[in-house]
C-alpha positions as CSV (number, residue, x, y, z in Angstrom):
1,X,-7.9,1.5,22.4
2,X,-11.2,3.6,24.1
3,X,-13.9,2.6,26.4
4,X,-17.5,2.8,25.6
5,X,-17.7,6.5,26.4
6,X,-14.9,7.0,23.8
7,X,-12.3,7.6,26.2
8,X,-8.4,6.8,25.1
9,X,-7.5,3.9,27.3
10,X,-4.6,3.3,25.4
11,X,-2.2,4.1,22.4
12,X,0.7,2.5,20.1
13,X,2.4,3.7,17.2
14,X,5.1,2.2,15.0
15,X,5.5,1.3,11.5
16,X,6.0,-1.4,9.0
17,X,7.1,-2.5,6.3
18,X,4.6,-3.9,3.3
19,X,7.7,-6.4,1.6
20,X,5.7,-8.6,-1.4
21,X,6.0,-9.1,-5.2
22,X,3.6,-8.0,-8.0
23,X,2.6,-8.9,-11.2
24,X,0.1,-7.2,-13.8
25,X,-0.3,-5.4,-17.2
26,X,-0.1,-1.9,-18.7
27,X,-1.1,-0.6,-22.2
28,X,-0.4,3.2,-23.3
29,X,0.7,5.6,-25.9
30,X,3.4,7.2,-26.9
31,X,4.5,10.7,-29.2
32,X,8.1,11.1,-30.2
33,X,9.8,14.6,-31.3
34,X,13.0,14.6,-32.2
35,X,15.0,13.0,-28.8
36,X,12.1,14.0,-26.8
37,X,9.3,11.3,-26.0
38,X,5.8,11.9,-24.2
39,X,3.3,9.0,-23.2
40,X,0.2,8.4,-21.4
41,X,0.5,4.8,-19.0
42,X,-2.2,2.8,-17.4
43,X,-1.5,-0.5,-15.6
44,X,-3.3,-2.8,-12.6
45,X,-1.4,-5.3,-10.9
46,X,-2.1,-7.7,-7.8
47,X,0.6,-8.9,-5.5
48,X,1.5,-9.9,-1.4
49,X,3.2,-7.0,-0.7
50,X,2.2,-6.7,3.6
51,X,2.9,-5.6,6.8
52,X,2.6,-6.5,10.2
53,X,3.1,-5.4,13.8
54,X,1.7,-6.0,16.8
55,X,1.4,-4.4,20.8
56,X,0.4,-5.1,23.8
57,X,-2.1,-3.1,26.0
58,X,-0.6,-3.7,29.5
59,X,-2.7,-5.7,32.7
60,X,-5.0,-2.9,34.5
61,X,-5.2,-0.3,31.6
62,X,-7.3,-1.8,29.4
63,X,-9.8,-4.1,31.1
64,X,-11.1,-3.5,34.3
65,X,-10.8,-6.2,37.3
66,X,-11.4,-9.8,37.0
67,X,-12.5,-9.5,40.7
68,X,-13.5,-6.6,42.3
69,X,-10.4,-4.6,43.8
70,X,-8.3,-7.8,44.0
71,X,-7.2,-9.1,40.0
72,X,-6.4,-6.1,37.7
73,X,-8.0,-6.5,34.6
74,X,-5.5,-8.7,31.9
75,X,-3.7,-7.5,29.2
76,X,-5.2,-6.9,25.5
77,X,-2.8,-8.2,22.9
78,X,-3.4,-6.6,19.6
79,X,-1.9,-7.9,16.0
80,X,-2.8,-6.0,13.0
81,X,-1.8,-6.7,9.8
82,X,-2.0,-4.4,6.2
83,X,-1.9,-5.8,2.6
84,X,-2.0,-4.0,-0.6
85,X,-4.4,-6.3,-2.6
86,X,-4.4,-5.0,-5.7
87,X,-3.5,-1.3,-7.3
88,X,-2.8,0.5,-10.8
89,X,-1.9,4.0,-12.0
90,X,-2.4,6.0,-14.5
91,X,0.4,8.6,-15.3
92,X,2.3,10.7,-18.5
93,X,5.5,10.3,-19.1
94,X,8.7,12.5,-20.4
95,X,11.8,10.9,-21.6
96,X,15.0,11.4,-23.3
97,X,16.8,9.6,-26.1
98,X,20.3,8.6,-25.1
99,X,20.5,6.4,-27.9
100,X,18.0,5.8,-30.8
101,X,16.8,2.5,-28.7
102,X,17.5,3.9,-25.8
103,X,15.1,6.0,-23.7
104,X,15.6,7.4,-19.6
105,X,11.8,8.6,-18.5
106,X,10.4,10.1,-15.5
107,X,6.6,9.4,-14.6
108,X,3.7,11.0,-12.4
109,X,0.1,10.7,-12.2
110,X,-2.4,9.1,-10.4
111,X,-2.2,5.8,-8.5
112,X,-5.2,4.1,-6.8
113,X,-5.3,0.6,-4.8
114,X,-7.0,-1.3,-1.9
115,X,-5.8,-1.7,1.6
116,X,-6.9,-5.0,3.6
117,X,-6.6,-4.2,7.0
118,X,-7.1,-7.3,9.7
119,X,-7.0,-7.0,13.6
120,X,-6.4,-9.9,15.7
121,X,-7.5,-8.4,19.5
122,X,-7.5,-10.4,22.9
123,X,-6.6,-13.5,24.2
124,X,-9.4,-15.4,22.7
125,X,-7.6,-14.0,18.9
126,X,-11.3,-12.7,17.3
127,X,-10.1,-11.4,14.1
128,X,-11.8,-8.4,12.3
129,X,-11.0,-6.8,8.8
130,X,-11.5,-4.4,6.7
131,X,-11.0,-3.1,2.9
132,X,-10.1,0.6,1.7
133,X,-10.0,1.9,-1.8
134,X,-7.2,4.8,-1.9
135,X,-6.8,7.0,-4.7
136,X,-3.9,9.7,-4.7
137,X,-0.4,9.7,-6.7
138,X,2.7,8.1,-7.8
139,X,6.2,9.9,-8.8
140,X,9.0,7.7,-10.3
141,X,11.6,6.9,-13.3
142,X,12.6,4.4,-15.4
143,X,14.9,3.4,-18.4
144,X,13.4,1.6,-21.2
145,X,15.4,-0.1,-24.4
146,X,14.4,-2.1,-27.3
147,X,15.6,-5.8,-26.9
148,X,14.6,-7.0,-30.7
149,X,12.2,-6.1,-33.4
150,X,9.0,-4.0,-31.4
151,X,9.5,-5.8,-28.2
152,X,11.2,-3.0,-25.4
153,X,12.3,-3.9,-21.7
154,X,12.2,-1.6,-19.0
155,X,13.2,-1.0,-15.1
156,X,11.2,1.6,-13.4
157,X,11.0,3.0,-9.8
158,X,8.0,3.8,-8.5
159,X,7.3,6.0,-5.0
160,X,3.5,5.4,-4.4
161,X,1.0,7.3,-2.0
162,X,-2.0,5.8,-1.1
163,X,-2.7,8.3,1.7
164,X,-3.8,7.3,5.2
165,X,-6.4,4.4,5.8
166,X,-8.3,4.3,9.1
167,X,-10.9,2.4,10.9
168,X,-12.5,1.4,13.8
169,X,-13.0,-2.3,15.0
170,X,-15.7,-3.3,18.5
171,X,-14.8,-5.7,20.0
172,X,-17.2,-7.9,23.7
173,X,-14.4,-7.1,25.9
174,X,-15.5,-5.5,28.4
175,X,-13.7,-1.8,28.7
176,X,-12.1,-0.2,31.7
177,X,-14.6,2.8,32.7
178,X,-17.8,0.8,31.0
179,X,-18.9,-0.4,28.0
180,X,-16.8,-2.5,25.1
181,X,-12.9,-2.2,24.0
182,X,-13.0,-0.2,20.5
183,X,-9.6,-0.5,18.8
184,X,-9.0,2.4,16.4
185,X,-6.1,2.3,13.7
186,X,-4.8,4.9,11.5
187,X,-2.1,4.1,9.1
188,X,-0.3,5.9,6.6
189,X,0.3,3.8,3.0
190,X,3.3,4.6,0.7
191,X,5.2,1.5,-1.5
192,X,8.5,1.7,-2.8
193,X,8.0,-0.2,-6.4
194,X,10.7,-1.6,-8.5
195,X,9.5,-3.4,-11.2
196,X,10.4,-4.7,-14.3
197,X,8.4,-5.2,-17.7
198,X,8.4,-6.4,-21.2
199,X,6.5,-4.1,-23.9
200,X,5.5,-4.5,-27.7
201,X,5.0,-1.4,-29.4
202,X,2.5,-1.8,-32.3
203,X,2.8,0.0,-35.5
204,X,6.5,-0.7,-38.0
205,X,9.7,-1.9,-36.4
206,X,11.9,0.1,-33.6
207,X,15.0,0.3,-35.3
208,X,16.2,4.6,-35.3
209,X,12.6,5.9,-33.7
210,X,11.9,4.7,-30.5
């Protein structure tokens, strides 16, 4: 929290948790030598996957007196709240054979989503928000297996990166030293992804190539 001068008046760090599901799609490409497998992989998805935490700038430190030298100036409480809304990557692939149907993978590339960020600040709860469109990377694995005919099912894990996100919200309060309470955040945005998915490989029947 600063002043109008942009003097720190107060800080709070923590962290959260974004817990949600997702849904979406993914088309891509695959090459197959001998046990070896390579692929290209693009996919978008939406979900509710959020966070939320919330602090408390104490009575006197952020707000100057109610009346001169005789009621320190209240507490701010602050509640702010992240969601990813929406992201996709696009990564290769390498993989293994352990079985004709079979295949164990790992995946990298590059990973790109928005971050919703809304502040709820003071007593009277004004509410301020902001989007941010991240692009950086995503590492993971997975194990894919054919289930019948060209249809495949896979479980993947996903570790994605969407770098830090970071902001600025004015609010009318008035600000201990002059001017307006600014509240300032800076966050940090990685996702653990599990996910499951049903695929249908076009082209003649899976049975001994993958």
């Amino acid at each position: 929290m600063t002043n109008g001068a942009g003097t720190v008046l107060f800080t709070s760090s923590d962290r959260a948790n974004m817990d949600g599901v997702i849904g979406g799609a993914q088309i891509g490409y695959n090459w197959q030598v001998q046990n070896w497998v390579w692929g290209l992989e693009a996919d978008i998805q939406g979900g509710g996957q959020k966070g939320s935490r919330s602090f408390i700038c104490p009575i006197a430190v952020c707000t100057p007196s109610a009346l001169i030298l005789v009621a320190p100036g209240p507490a701010v409480p602050v509640s702010l709240d992240q969601k990813l809304t929406w992201f996709g990557t696009v990564r290769g692939r390498v993989g293994i054979l352990a079985t004709p149907t079979v295949l164990f993978y790992a995946t990298g590339g590059l990973a790109y989503g928005e971050v919703r960020t809304t502040e709820t600040i003071g007593a009277a709860a004004a509410v301020f928000s902001n989007s941010d469109t991240r692009v950086v990377y995503t590492v993971g694995a997975g194990v894919e297996g054919v289930i019948g005919g060209n249809w495949t099912a896979k479980l993947e894990y996903l570790w994605v990166d969407l770098g830090r996100t970071s902001g600025a919200f004015t609010t009318t309060i008035p600000a201990l030293g002059g001017g307006v309470l600014t509240s300032n955040y800076s966050s940090r945005i990685t996702d653990n992804i599990l996910r499951v998915g049903v695929n249908y490989k076009f082209g003649g029947p899976v049975v001994a190539k993958y």
